[in-house]
PyMOL Python script that loads the backbone (N, CA, C, O; Angstrom):
from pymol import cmd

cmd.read_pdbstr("""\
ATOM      1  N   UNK A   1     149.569 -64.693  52.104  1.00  0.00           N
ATOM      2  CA  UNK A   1     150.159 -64.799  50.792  1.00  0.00           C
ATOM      3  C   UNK A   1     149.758 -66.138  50.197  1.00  0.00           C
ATOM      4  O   UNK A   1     149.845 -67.206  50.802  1.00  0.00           O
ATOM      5  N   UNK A   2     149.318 -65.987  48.975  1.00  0.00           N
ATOM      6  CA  UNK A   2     148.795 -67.097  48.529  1.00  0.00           C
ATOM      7  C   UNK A   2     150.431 -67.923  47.740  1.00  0.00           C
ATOM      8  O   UNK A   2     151.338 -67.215  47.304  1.00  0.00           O
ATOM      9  N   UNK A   3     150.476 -69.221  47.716  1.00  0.00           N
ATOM     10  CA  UNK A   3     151.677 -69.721  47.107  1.00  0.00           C
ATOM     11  C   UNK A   3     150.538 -71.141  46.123  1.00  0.00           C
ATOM     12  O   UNK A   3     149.491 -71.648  46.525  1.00  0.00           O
ATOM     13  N   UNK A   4     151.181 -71.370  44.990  1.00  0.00           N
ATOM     14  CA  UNK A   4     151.369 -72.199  44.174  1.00  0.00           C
ATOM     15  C   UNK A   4     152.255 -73.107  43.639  1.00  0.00           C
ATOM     16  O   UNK A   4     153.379 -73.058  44.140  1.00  0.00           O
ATOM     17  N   UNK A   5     152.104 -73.817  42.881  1.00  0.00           N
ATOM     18  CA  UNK A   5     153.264 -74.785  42.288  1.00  0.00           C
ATOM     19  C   UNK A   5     153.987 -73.833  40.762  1.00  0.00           C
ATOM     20  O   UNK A   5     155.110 -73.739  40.267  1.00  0.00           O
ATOM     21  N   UNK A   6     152.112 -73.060  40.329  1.00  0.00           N
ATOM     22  CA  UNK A   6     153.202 -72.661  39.324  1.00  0.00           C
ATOM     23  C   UNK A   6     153.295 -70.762  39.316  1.00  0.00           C
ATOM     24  O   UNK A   6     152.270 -70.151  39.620  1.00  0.00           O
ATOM     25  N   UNK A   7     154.274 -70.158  39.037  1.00  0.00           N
ATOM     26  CA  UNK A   7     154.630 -69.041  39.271  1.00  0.00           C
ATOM     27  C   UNK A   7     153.156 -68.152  38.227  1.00  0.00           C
ATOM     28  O   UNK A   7     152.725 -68.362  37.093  1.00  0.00           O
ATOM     29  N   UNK A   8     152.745 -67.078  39.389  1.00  0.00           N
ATOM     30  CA  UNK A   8     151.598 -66.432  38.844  1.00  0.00           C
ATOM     31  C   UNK A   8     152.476 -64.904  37.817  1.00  0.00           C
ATOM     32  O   UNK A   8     153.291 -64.035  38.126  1.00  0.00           O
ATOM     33  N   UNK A   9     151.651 -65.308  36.416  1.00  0.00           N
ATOM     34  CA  UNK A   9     152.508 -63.825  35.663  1.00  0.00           C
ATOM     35  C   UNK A   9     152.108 -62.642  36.195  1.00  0.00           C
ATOM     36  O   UNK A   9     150.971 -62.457  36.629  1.00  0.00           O
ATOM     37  N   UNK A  10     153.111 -61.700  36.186  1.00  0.00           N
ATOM     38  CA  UNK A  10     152.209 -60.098  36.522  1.00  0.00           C
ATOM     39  C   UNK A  10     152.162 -59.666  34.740  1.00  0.00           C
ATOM     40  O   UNK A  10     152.394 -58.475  34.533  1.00  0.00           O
ATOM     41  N   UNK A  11     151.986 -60.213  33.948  1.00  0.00           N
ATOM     42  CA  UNK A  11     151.231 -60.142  32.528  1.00  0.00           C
ATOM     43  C   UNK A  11     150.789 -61.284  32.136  1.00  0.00           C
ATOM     44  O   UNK A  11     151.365 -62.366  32.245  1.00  0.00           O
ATOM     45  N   UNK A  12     149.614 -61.042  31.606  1.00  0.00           N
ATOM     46  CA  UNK A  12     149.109 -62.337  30.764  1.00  0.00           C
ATOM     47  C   UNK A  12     148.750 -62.254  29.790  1.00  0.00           C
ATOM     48  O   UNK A  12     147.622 -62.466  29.346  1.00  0.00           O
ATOM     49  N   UNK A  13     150.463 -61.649  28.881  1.00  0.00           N
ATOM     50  CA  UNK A  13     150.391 -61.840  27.284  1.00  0.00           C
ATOM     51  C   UNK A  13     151.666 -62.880  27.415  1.00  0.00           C
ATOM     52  O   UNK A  13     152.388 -63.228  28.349  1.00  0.00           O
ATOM     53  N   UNK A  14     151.591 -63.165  26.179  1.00  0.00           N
ATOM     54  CA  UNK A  14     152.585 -64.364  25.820  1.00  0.00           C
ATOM     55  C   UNK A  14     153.031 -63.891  24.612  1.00  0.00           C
ATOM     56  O   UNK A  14     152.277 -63.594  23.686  1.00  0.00           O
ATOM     57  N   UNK A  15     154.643 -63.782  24.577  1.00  0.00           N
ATOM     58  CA  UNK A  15     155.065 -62.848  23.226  1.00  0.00           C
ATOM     59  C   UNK A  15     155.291 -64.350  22.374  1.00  0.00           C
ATOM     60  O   UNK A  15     155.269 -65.421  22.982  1.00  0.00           O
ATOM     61  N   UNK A  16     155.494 -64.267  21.000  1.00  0.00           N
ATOM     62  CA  UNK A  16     155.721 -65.412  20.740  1.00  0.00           C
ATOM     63  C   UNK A  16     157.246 -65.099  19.974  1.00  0.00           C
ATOM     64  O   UNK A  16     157.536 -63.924  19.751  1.00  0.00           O
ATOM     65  N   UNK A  17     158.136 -66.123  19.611  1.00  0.00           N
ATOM     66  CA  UNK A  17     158.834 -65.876  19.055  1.00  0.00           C
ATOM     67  C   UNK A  17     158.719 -66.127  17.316  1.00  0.00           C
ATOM     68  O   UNK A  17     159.582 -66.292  16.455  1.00  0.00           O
ATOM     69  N   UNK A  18     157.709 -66.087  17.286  1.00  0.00           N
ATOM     70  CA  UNK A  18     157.162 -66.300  15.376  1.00  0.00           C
ATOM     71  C   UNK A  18     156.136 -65.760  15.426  1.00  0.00           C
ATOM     72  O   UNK A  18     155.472 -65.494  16.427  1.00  0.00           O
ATOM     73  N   UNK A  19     155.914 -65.548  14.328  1.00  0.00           N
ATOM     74  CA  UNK A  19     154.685 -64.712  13.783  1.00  0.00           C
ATOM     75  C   UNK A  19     153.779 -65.809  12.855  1.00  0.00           C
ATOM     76  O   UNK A  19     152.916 -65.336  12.115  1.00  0.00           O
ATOM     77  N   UNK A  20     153.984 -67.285  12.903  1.00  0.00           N
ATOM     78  CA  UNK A  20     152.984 -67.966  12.042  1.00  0.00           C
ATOM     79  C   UNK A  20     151.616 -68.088  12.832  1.00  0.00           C
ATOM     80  O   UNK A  20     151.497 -67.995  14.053  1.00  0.00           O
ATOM     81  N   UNK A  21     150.525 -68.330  11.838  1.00  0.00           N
ATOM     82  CA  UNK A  21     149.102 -68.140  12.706  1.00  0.00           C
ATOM     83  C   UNK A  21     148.802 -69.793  11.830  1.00  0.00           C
ATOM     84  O   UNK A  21     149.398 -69.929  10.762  1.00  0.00           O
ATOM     85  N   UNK A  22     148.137 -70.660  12.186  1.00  0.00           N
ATOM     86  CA  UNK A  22     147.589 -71.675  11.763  1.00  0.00           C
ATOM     87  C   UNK A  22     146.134 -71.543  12.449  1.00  0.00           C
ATOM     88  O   UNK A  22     145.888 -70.811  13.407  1.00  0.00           O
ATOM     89  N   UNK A  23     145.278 -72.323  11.834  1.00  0.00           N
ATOM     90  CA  UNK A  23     143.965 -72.234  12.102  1.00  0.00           C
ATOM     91  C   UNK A  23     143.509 -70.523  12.688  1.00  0.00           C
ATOM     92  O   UNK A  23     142.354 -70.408  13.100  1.00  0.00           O
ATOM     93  N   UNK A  24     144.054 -69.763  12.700  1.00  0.00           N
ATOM     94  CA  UNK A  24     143.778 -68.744  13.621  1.00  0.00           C
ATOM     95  C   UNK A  24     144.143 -69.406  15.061  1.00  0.00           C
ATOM     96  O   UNK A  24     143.377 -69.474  16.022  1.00  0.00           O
ATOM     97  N   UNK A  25     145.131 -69.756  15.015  1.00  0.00           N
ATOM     98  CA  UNK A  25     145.461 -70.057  16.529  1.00  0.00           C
ATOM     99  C   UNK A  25     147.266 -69.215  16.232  1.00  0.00           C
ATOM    100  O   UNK A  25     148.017 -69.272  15.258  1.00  0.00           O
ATOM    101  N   UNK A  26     147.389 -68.536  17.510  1.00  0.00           N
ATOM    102  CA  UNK A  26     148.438 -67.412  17.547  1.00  0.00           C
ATOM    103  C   UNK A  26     149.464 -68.243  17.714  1.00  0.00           C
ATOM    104  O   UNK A  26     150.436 -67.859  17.063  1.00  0.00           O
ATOM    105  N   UNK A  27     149.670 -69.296  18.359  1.00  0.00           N
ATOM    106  CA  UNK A  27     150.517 -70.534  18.774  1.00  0.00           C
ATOM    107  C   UNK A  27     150.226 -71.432  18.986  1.00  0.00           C
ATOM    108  O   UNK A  27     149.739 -71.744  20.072  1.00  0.00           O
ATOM    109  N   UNK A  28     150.406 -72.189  18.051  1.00  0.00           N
ATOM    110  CA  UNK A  28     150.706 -73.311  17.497  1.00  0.00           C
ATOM    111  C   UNK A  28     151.759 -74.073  18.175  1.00  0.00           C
ATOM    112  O   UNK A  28     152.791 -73.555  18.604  1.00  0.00           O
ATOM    113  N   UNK A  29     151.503 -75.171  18.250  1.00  0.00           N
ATOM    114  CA  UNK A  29     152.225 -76.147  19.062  1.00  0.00           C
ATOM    115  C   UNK A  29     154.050 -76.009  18.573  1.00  0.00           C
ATOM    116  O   UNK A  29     154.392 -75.806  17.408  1.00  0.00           O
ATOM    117  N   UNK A  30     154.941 -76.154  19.624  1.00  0.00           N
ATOM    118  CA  UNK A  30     156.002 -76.130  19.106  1.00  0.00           C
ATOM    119  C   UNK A  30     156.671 -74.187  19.224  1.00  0.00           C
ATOM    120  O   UNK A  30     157.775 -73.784  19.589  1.00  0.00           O
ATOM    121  N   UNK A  31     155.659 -73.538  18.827  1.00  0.00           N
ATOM    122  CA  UNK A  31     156.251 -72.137  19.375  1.00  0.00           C
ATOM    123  C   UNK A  31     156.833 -71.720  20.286  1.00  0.00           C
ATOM    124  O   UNK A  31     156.254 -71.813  21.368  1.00  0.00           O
ATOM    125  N   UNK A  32     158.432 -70.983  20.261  1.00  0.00           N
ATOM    126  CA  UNK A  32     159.156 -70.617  21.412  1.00  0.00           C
ATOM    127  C   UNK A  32     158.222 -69.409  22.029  1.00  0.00           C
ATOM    128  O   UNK A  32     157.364 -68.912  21.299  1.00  0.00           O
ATOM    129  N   UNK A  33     158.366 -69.019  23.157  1.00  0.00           N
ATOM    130  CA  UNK A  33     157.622 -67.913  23.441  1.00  0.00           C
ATOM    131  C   UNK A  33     158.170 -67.854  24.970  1.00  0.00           C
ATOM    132  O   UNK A  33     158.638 -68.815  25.579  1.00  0.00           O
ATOM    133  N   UNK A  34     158.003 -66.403  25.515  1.00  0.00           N
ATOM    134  CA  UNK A  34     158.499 -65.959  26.882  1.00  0.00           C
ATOM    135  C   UNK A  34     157.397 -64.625  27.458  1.00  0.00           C
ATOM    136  O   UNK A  34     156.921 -63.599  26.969  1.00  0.00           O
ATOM    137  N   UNK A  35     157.353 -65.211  28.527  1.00  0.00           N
ATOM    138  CA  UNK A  35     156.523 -64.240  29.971  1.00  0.00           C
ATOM    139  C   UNK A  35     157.307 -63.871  30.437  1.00  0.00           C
ATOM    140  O   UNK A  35     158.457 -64.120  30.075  1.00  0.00           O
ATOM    141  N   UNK A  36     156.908 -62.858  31.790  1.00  0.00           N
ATOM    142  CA  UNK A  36     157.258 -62.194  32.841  1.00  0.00           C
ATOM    143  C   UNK A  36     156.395 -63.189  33.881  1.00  0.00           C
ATOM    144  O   UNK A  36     155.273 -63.690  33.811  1.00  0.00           O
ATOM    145  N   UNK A  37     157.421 -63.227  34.835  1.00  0.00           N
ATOM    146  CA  UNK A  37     156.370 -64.276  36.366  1.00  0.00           C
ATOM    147  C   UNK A  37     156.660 -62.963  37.357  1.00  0.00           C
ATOM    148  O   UNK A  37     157.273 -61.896  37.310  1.00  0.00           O
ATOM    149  N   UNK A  38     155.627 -63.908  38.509  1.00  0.00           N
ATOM    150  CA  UNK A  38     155.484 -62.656  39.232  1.00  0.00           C
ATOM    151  C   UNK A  38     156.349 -61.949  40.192  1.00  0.00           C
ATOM    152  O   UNK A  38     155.916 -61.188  41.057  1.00  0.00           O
ATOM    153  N   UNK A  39     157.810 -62.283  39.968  1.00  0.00           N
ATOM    154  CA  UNK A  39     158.963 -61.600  40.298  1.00  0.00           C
ATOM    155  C   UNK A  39     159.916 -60.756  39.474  1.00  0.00           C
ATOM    156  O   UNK A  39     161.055 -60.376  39.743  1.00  0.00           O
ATOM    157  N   UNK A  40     158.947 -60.504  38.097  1.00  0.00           N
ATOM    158  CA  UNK A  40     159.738 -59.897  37.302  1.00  0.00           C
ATOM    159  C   UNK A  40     160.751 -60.924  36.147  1.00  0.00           C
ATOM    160  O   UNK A  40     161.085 -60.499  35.041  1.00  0.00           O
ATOM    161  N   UNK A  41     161.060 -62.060  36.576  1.00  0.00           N
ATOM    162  CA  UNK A  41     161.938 -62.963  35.937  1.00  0.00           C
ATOM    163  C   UNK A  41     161.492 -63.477  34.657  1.00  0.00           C
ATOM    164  O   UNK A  41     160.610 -64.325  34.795  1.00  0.00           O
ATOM    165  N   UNK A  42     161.870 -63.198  33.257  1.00  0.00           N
ATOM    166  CA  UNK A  42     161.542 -63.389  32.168  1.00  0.00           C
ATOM    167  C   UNK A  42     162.034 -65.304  31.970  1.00  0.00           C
ATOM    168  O   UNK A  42     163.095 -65.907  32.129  1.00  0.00           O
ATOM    169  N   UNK A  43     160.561 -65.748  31.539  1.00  0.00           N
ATOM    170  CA  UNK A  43     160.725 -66.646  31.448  1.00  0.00           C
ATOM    171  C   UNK A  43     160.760 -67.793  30.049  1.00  0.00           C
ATOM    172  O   UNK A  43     159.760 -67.459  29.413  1.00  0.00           O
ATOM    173  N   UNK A  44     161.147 -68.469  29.611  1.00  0.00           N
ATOM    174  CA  UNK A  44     161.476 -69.061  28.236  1.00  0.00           C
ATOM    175  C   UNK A  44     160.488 -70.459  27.960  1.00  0.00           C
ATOM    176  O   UNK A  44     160.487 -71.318  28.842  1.00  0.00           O
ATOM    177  N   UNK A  45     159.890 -70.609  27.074  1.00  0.00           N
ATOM    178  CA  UNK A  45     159.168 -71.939  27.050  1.00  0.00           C
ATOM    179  C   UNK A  45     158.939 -71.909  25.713  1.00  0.00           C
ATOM    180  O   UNK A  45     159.203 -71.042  24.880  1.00  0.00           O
ATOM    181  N   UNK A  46     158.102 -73.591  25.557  1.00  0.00           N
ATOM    182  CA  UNK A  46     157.792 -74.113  24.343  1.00  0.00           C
ATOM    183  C   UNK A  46     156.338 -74.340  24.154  1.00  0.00           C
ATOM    184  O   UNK A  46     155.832 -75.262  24.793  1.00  0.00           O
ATOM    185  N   UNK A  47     155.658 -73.686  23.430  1.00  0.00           N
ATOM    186  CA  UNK A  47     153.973 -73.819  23.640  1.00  0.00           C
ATOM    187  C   UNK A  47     153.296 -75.680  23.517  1.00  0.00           C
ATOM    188  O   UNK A  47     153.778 -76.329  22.588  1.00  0.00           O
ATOM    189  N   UNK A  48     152.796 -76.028  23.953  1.00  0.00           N
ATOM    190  CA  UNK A  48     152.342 -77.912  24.080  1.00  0.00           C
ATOM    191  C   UNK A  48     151.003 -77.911  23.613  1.00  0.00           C
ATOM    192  O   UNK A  48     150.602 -79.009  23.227  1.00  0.00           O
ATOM    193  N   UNK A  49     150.249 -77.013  23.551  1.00  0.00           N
ATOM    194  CA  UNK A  49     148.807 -77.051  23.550  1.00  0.00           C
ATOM    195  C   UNK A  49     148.319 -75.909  23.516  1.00  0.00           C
ATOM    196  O   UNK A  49     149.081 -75.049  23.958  1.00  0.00           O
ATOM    197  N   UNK A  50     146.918 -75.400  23.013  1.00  0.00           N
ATOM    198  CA  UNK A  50     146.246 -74.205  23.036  1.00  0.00           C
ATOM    199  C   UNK A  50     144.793 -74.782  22.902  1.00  0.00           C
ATOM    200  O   UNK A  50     144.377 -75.742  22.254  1.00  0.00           O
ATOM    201  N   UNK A  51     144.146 -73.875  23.734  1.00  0.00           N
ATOM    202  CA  UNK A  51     142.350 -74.443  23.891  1.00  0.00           C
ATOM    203  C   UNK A  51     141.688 -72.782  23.986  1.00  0.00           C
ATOM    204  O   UNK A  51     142.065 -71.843  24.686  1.00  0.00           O
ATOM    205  N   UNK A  52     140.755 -72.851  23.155  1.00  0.00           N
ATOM    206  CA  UNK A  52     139.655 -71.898  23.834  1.00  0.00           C
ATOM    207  C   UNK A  52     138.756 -71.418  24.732  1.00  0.00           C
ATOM    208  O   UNK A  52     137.714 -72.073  24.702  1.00  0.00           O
ATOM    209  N   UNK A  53     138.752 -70.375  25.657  1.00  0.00           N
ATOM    210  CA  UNK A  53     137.829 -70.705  26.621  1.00  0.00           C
ATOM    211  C   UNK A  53     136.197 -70.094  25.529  1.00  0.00           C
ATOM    212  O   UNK A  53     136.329 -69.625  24.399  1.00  0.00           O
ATOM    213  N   UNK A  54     134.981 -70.247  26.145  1.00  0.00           N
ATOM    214  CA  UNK A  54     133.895 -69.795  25.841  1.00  0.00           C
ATOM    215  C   UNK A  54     133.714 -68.283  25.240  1.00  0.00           C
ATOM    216  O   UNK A  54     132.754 -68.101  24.491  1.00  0.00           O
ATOM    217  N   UNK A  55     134.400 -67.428  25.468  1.00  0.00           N
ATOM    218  CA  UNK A  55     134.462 -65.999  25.209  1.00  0.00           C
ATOM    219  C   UNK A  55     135.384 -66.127  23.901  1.00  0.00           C
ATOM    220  O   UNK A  55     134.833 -65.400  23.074  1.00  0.00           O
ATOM    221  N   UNK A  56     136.316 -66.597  23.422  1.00  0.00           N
ATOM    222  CA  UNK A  56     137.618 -67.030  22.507  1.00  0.00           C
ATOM    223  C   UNK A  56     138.444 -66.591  22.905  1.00  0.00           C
ATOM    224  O   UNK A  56     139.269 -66.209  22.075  1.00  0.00           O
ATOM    225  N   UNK A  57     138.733 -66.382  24.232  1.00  0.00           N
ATOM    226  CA  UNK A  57     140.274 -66.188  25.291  1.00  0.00           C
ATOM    227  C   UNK A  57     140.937 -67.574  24.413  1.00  0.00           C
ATOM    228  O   UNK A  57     140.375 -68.668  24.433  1.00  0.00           O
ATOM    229  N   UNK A  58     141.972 -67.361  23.802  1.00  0.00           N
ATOM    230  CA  UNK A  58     143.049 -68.080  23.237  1.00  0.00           C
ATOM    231  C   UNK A  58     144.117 -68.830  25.251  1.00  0.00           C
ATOM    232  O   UNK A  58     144.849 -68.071  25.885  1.00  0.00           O
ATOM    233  N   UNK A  59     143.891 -70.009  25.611  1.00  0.00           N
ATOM    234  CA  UNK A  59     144.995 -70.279  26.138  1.00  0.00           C
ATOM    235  C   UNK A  59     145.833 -71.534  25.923  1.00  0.00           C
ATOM    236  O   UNK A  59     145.541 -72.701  25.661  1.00  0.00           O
ATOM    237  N   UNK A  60     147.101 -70.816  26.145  1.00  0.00           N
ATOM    238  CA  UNK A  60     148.564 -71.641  25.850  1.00  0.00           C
ATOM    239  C   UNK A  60     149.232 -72.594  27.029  1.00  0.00           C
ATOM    240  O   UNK A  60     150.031 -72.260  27.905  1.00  0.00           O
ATOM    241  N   UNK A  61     148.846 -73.444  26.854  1.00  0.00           N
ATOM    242  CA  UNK A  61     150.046 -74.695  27.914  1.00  0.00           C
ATOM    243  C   UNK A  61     151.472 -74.710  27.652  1.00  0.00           C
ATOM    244  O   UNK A  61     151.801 -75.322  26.636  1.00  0.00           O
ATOM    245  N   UNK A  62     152.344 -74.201  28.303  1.00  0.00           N
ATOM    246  CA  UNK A  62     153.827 -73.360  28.258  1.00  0.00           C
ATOM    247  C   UNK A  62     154.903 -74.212  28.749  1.00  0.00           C
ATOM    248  O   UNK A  62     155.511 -73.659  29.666  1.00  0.00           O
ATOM    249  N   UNK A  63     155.436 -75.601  28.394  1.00  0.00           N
ATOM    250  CA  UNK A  63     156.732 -76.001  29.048  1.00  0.00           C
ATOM    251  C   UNK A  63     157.606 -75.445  29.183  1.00  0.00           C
ATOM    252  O   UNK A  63     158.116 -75.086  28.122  1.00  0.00           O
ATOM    253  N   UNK A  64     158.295 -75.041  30.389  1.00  0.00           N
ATOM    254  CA  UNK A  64     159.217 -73.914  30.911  1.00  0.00           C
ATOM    255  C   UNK A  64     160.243 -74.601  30.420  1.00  0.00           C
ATOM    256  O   UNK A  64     160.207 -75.831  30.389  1.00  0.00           O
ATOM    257  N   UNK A  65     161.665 -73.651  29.812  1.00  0.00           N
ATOM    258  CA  UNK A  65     162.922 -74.280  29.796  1.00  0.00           C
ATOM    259  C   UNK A  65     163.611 -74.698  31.183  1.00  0.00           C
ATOM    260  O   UNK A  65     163.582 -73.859  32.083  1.00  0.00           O
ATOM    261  N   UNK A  66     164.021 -75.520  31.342  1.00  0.00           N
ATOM    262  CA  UNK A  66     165.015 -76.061  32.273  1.00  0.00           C
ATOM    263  C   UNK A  66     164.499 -76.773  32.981  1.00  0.00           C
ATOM    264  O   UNK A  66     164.740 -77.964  33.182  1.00  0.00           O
ATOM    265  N   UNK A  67     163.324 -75.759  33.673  1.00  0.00           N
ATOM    266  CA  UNK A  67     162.195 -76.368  35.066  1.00  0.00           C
ATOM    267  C   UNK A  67     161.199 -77.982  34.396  1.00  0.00           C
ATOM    268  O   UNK A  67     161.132 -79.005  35.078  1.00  0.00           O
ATOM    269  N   UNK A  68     160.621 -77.869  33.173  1.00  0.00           N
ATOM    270  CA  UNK A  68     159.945 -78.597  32.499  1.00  0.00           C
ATOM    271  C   UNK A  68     158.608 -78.421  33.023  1.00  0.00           C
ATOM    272  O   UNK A  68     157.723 -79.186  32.640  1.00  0.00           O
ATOM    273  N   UNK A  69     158.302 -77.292  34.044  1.00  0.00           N
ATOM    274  CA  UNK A  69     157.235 -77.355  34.516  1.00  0.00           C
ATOM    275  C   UNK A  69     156.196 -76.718  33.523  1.00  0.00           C
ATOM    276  O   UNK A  69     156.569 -75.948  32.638  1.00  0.00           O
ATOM    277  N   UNK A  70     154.721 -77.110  33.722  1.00  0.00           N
ATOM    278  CA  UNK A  70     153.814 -76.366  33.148  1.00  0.00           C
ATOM    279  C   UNK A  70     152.927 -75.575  33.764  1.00  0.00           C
ATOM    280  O   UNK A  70     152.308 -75.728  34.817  1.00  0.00           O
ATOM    281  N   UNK A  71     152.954 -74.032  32.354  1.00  0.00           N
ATOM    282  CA  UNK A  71     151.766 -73.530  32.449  1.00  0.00           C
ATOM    283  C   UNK A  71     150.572 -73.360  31.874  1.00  0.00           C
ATOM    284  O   UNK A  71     150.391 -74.006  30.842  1.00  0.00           O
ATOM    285  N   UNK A  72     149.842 -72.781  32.192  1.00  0.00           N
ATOM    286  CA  UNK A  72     148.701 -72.608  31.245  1.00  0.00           C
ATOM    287  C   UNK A  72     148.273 -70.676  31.639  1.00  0.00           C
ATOM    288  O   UNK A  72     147.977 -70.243  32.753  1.00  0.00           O
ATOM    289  N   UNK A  73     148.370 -69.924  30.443  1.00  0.00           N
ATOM    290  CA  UNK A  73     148.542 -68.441  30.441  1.00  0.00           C
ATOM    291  C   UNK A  73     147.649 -68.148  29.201  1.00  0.00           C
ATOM    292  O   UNK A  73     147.792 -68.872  28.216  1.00  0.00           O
ATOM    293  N   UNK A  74     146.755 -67.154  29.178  1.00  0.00           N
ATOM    294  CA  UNK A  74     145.975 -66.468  28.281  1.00  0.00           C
ATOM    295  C   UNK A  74     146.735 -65.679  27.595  1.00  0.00           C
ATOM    296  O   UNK A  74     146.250 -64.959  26.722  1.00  0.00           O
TER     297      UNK A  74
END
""", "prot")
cmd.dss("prot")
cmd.show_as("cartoon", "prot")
cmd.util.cbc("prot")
cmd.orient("prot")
């Protein structure tokens, strides 16, 4: 079993809780938004950052509520 620091999603969408688009970026810094991790446990965060990979995979750096930990999720 592989283990990590940060919890792997069994989805890798990111719902957002707004619908504003700036630059064509889906989230924008400051956006509430929530996953599923890979126990099923819906999780709550604040988007910090967004970068493009080479293909234009949009990804989001995710400060978790409570934990303060980060992710980074496509």
């Amino acid at each position: 079993m592989h283990h990590t620091s940060q919890p792997e999603p069994i989805h890798t969408w990111v719902w957002a809780a707004t619908s504003a688009m700036n630059n064509n970026n889906a989230f924008p810094n400051g956006t509430r938004v929530f996953f599923w991790d890979a126990s099923g446990n819906v999780k709550y965060g604040t988007v910090m950052s967004t970068s493009r990979l080479g293909d234009g995979t949009q990804i989001a750096v995710i400060k978790i509520d409570g934990s303060g930990e980060q992710v980074q999720l496509p």
